[in-house]
C-alpha positions in Angstrom: -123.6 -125.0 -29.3 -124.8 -125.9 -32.8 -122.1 -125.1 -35.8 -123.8 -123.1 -38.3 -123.6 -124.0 -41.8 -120.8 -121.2 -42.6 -118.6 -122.9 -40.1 -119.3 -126.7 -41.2 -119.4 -125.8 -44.7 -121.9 -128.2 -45.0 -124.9 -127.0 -47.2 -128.5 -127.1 -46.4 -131.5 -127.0 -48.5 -133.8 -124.3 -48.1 -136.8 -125.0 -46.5 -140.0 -124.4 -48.4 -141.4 -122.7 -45.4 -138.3 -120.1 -45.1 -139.0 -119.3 -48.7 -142.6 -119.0 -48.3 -141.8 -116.5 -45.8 -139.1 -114.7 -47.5 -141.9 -114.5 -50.5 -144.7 -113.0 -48.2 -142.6 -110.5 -46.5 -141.0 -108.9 -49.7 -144.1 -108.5 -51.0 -145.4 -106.0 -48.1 -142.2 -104.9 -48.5 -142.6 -103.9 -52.0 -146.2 -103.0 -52.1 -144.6 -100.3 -49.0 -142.2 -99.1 -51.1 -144.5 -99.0 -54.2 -147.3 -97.0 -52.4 -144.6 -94.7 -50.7 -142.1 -94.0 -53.6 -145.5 -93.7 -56.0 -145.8 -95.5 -59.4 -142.7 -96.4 -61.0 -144.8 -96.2 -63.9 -144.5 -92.4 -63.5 -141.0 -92.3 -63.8 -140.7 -93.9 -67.2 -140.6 -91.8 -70.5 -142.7 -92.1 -73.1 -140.0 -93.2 -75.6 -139.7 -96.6 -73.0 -141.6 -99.7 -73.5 -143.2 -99.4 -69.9 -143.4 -103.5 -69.8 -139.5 -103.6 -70.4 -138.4 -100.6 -68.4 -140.4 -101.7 -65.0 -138.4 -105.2 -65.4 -134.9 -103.5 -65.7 -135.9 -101.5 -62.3 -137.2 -105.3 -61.0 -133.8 -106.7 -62.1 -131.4 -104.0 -60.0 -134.0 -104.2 -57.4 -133.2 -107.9 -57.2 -129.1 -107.3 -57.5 -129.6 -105.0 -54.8 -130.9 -107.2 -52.5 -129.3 -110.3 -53.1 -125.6 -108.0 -52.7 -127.1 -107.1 -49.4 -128.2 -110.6 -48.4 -124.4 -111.7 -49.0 -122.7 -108.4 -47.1 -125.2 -109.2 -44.2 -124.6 -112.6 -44.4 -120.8 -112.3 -45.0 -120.0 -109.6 -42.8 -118.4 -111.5 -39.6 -115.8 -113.9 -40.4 -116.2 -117.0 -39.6 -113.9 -118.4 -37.0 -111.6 -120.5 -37.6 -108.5 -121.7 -36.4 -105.5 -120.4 -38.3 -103.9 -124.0 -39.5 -101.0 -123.3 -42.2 -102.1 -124.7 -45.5 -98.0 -125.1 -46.4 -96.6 -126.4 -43.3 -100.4 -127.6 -41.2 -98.5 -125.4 -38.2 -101.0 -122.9 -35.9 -100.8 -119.8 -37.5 -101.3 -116.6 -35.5 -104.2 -114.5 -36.2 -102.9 -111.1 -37.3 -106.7 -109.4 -37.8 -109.3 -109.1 -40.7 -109.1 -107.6 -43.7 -111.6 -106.4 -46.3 -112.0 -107.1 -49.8 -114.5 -107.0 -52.7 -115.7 -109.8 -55.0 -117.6 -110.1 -57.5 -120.2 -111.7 -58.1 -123.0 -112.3 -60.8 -125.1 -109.1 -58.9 -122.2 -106.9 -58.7 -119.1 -106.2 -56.0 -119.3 -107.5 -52.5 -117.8 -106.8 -49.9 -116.4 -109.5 -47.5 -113.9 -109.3 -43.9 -111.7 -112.5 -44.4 -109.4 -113.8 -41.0 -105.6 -113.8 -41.7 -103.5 -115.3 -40.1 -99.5 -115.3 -40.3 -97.4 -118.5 -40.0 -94.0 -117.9 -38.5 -91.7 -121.1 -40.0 -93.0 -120.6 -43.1 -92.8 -116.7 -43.3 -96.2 -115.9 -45.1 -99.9 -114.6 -44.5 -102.7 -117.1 -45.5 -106.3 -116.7 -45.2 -108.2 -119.4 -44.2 -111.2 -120.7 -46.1 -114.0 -122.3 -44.4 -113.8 -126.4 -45.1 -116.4 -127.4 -47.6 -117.2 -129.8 -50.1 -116.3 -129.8 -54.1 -114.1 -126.6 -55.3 -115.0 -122.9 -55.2 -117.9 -123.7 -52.9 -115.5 -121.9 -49.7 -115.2 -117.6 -49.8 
């Protein structure tokens, strides 16, 4: 079975063709939501400059959807095995926990493994290996 890029850490470019894709279907997706939510244009006063109001509803839109993107994406933890990053013992997996970070769209929500290592007397949560600092969760 093929490791996935979450469990390698190993980052891959994004195909042109993915984003192609991604492009075409939010734009049905939009022109859906525009035709069945009506003009947004009718929902802004006529103290607004209609130009700059429309792009504040574009921009937490677009924080909207890339926080989903990352829940969805970041909503099973990866599996790893629970190695003790004091000691390099096997830690034993005591369950997941939630918590929320935040990002430059706003909170997520992440489940992180943790795991508990006996000789050393402490819970860790282990990261997923990848390259250069901060790129892990």
């Amino acid at each position: 079975m093929e490791a996935t890029e979450r469990e390698t850490g190993e980052a891959r470019e994004p195909r042109m063709a993915d984003l192609n894709q991604l492009r075409s279907r939010l734009r049905v997706v939009v022109r859906e939501f525009l035709a069945e939510e009506g003009l947004l244009r009718s929902q802004v006063g006529p103290e607004q400059c209609l130009f700059g109001a429309l792009e504040e509803m574009a921009v937490e839109v677009g924080d909207a959807l890339t926080r989903e993107v990352l829940e969805q994406e970041l909503a099973t933890p990866v599996s790893t095995d629970c190695h003790c990053p004091q000691c390099g013992q096997e830690g034993l997996r005591k369950g997941e926990r939630q918590r929320s970070i935040q990002t430059r769209r706003g909170p997520v929500d992440v489940t992180e493994v943790e795991c508990y290592c006996r000789p050393c007397r402490r819970s860790f949560f282990p990261s997923v290996p990848s390259p250069g600092a901060g790129c892990g969760v």
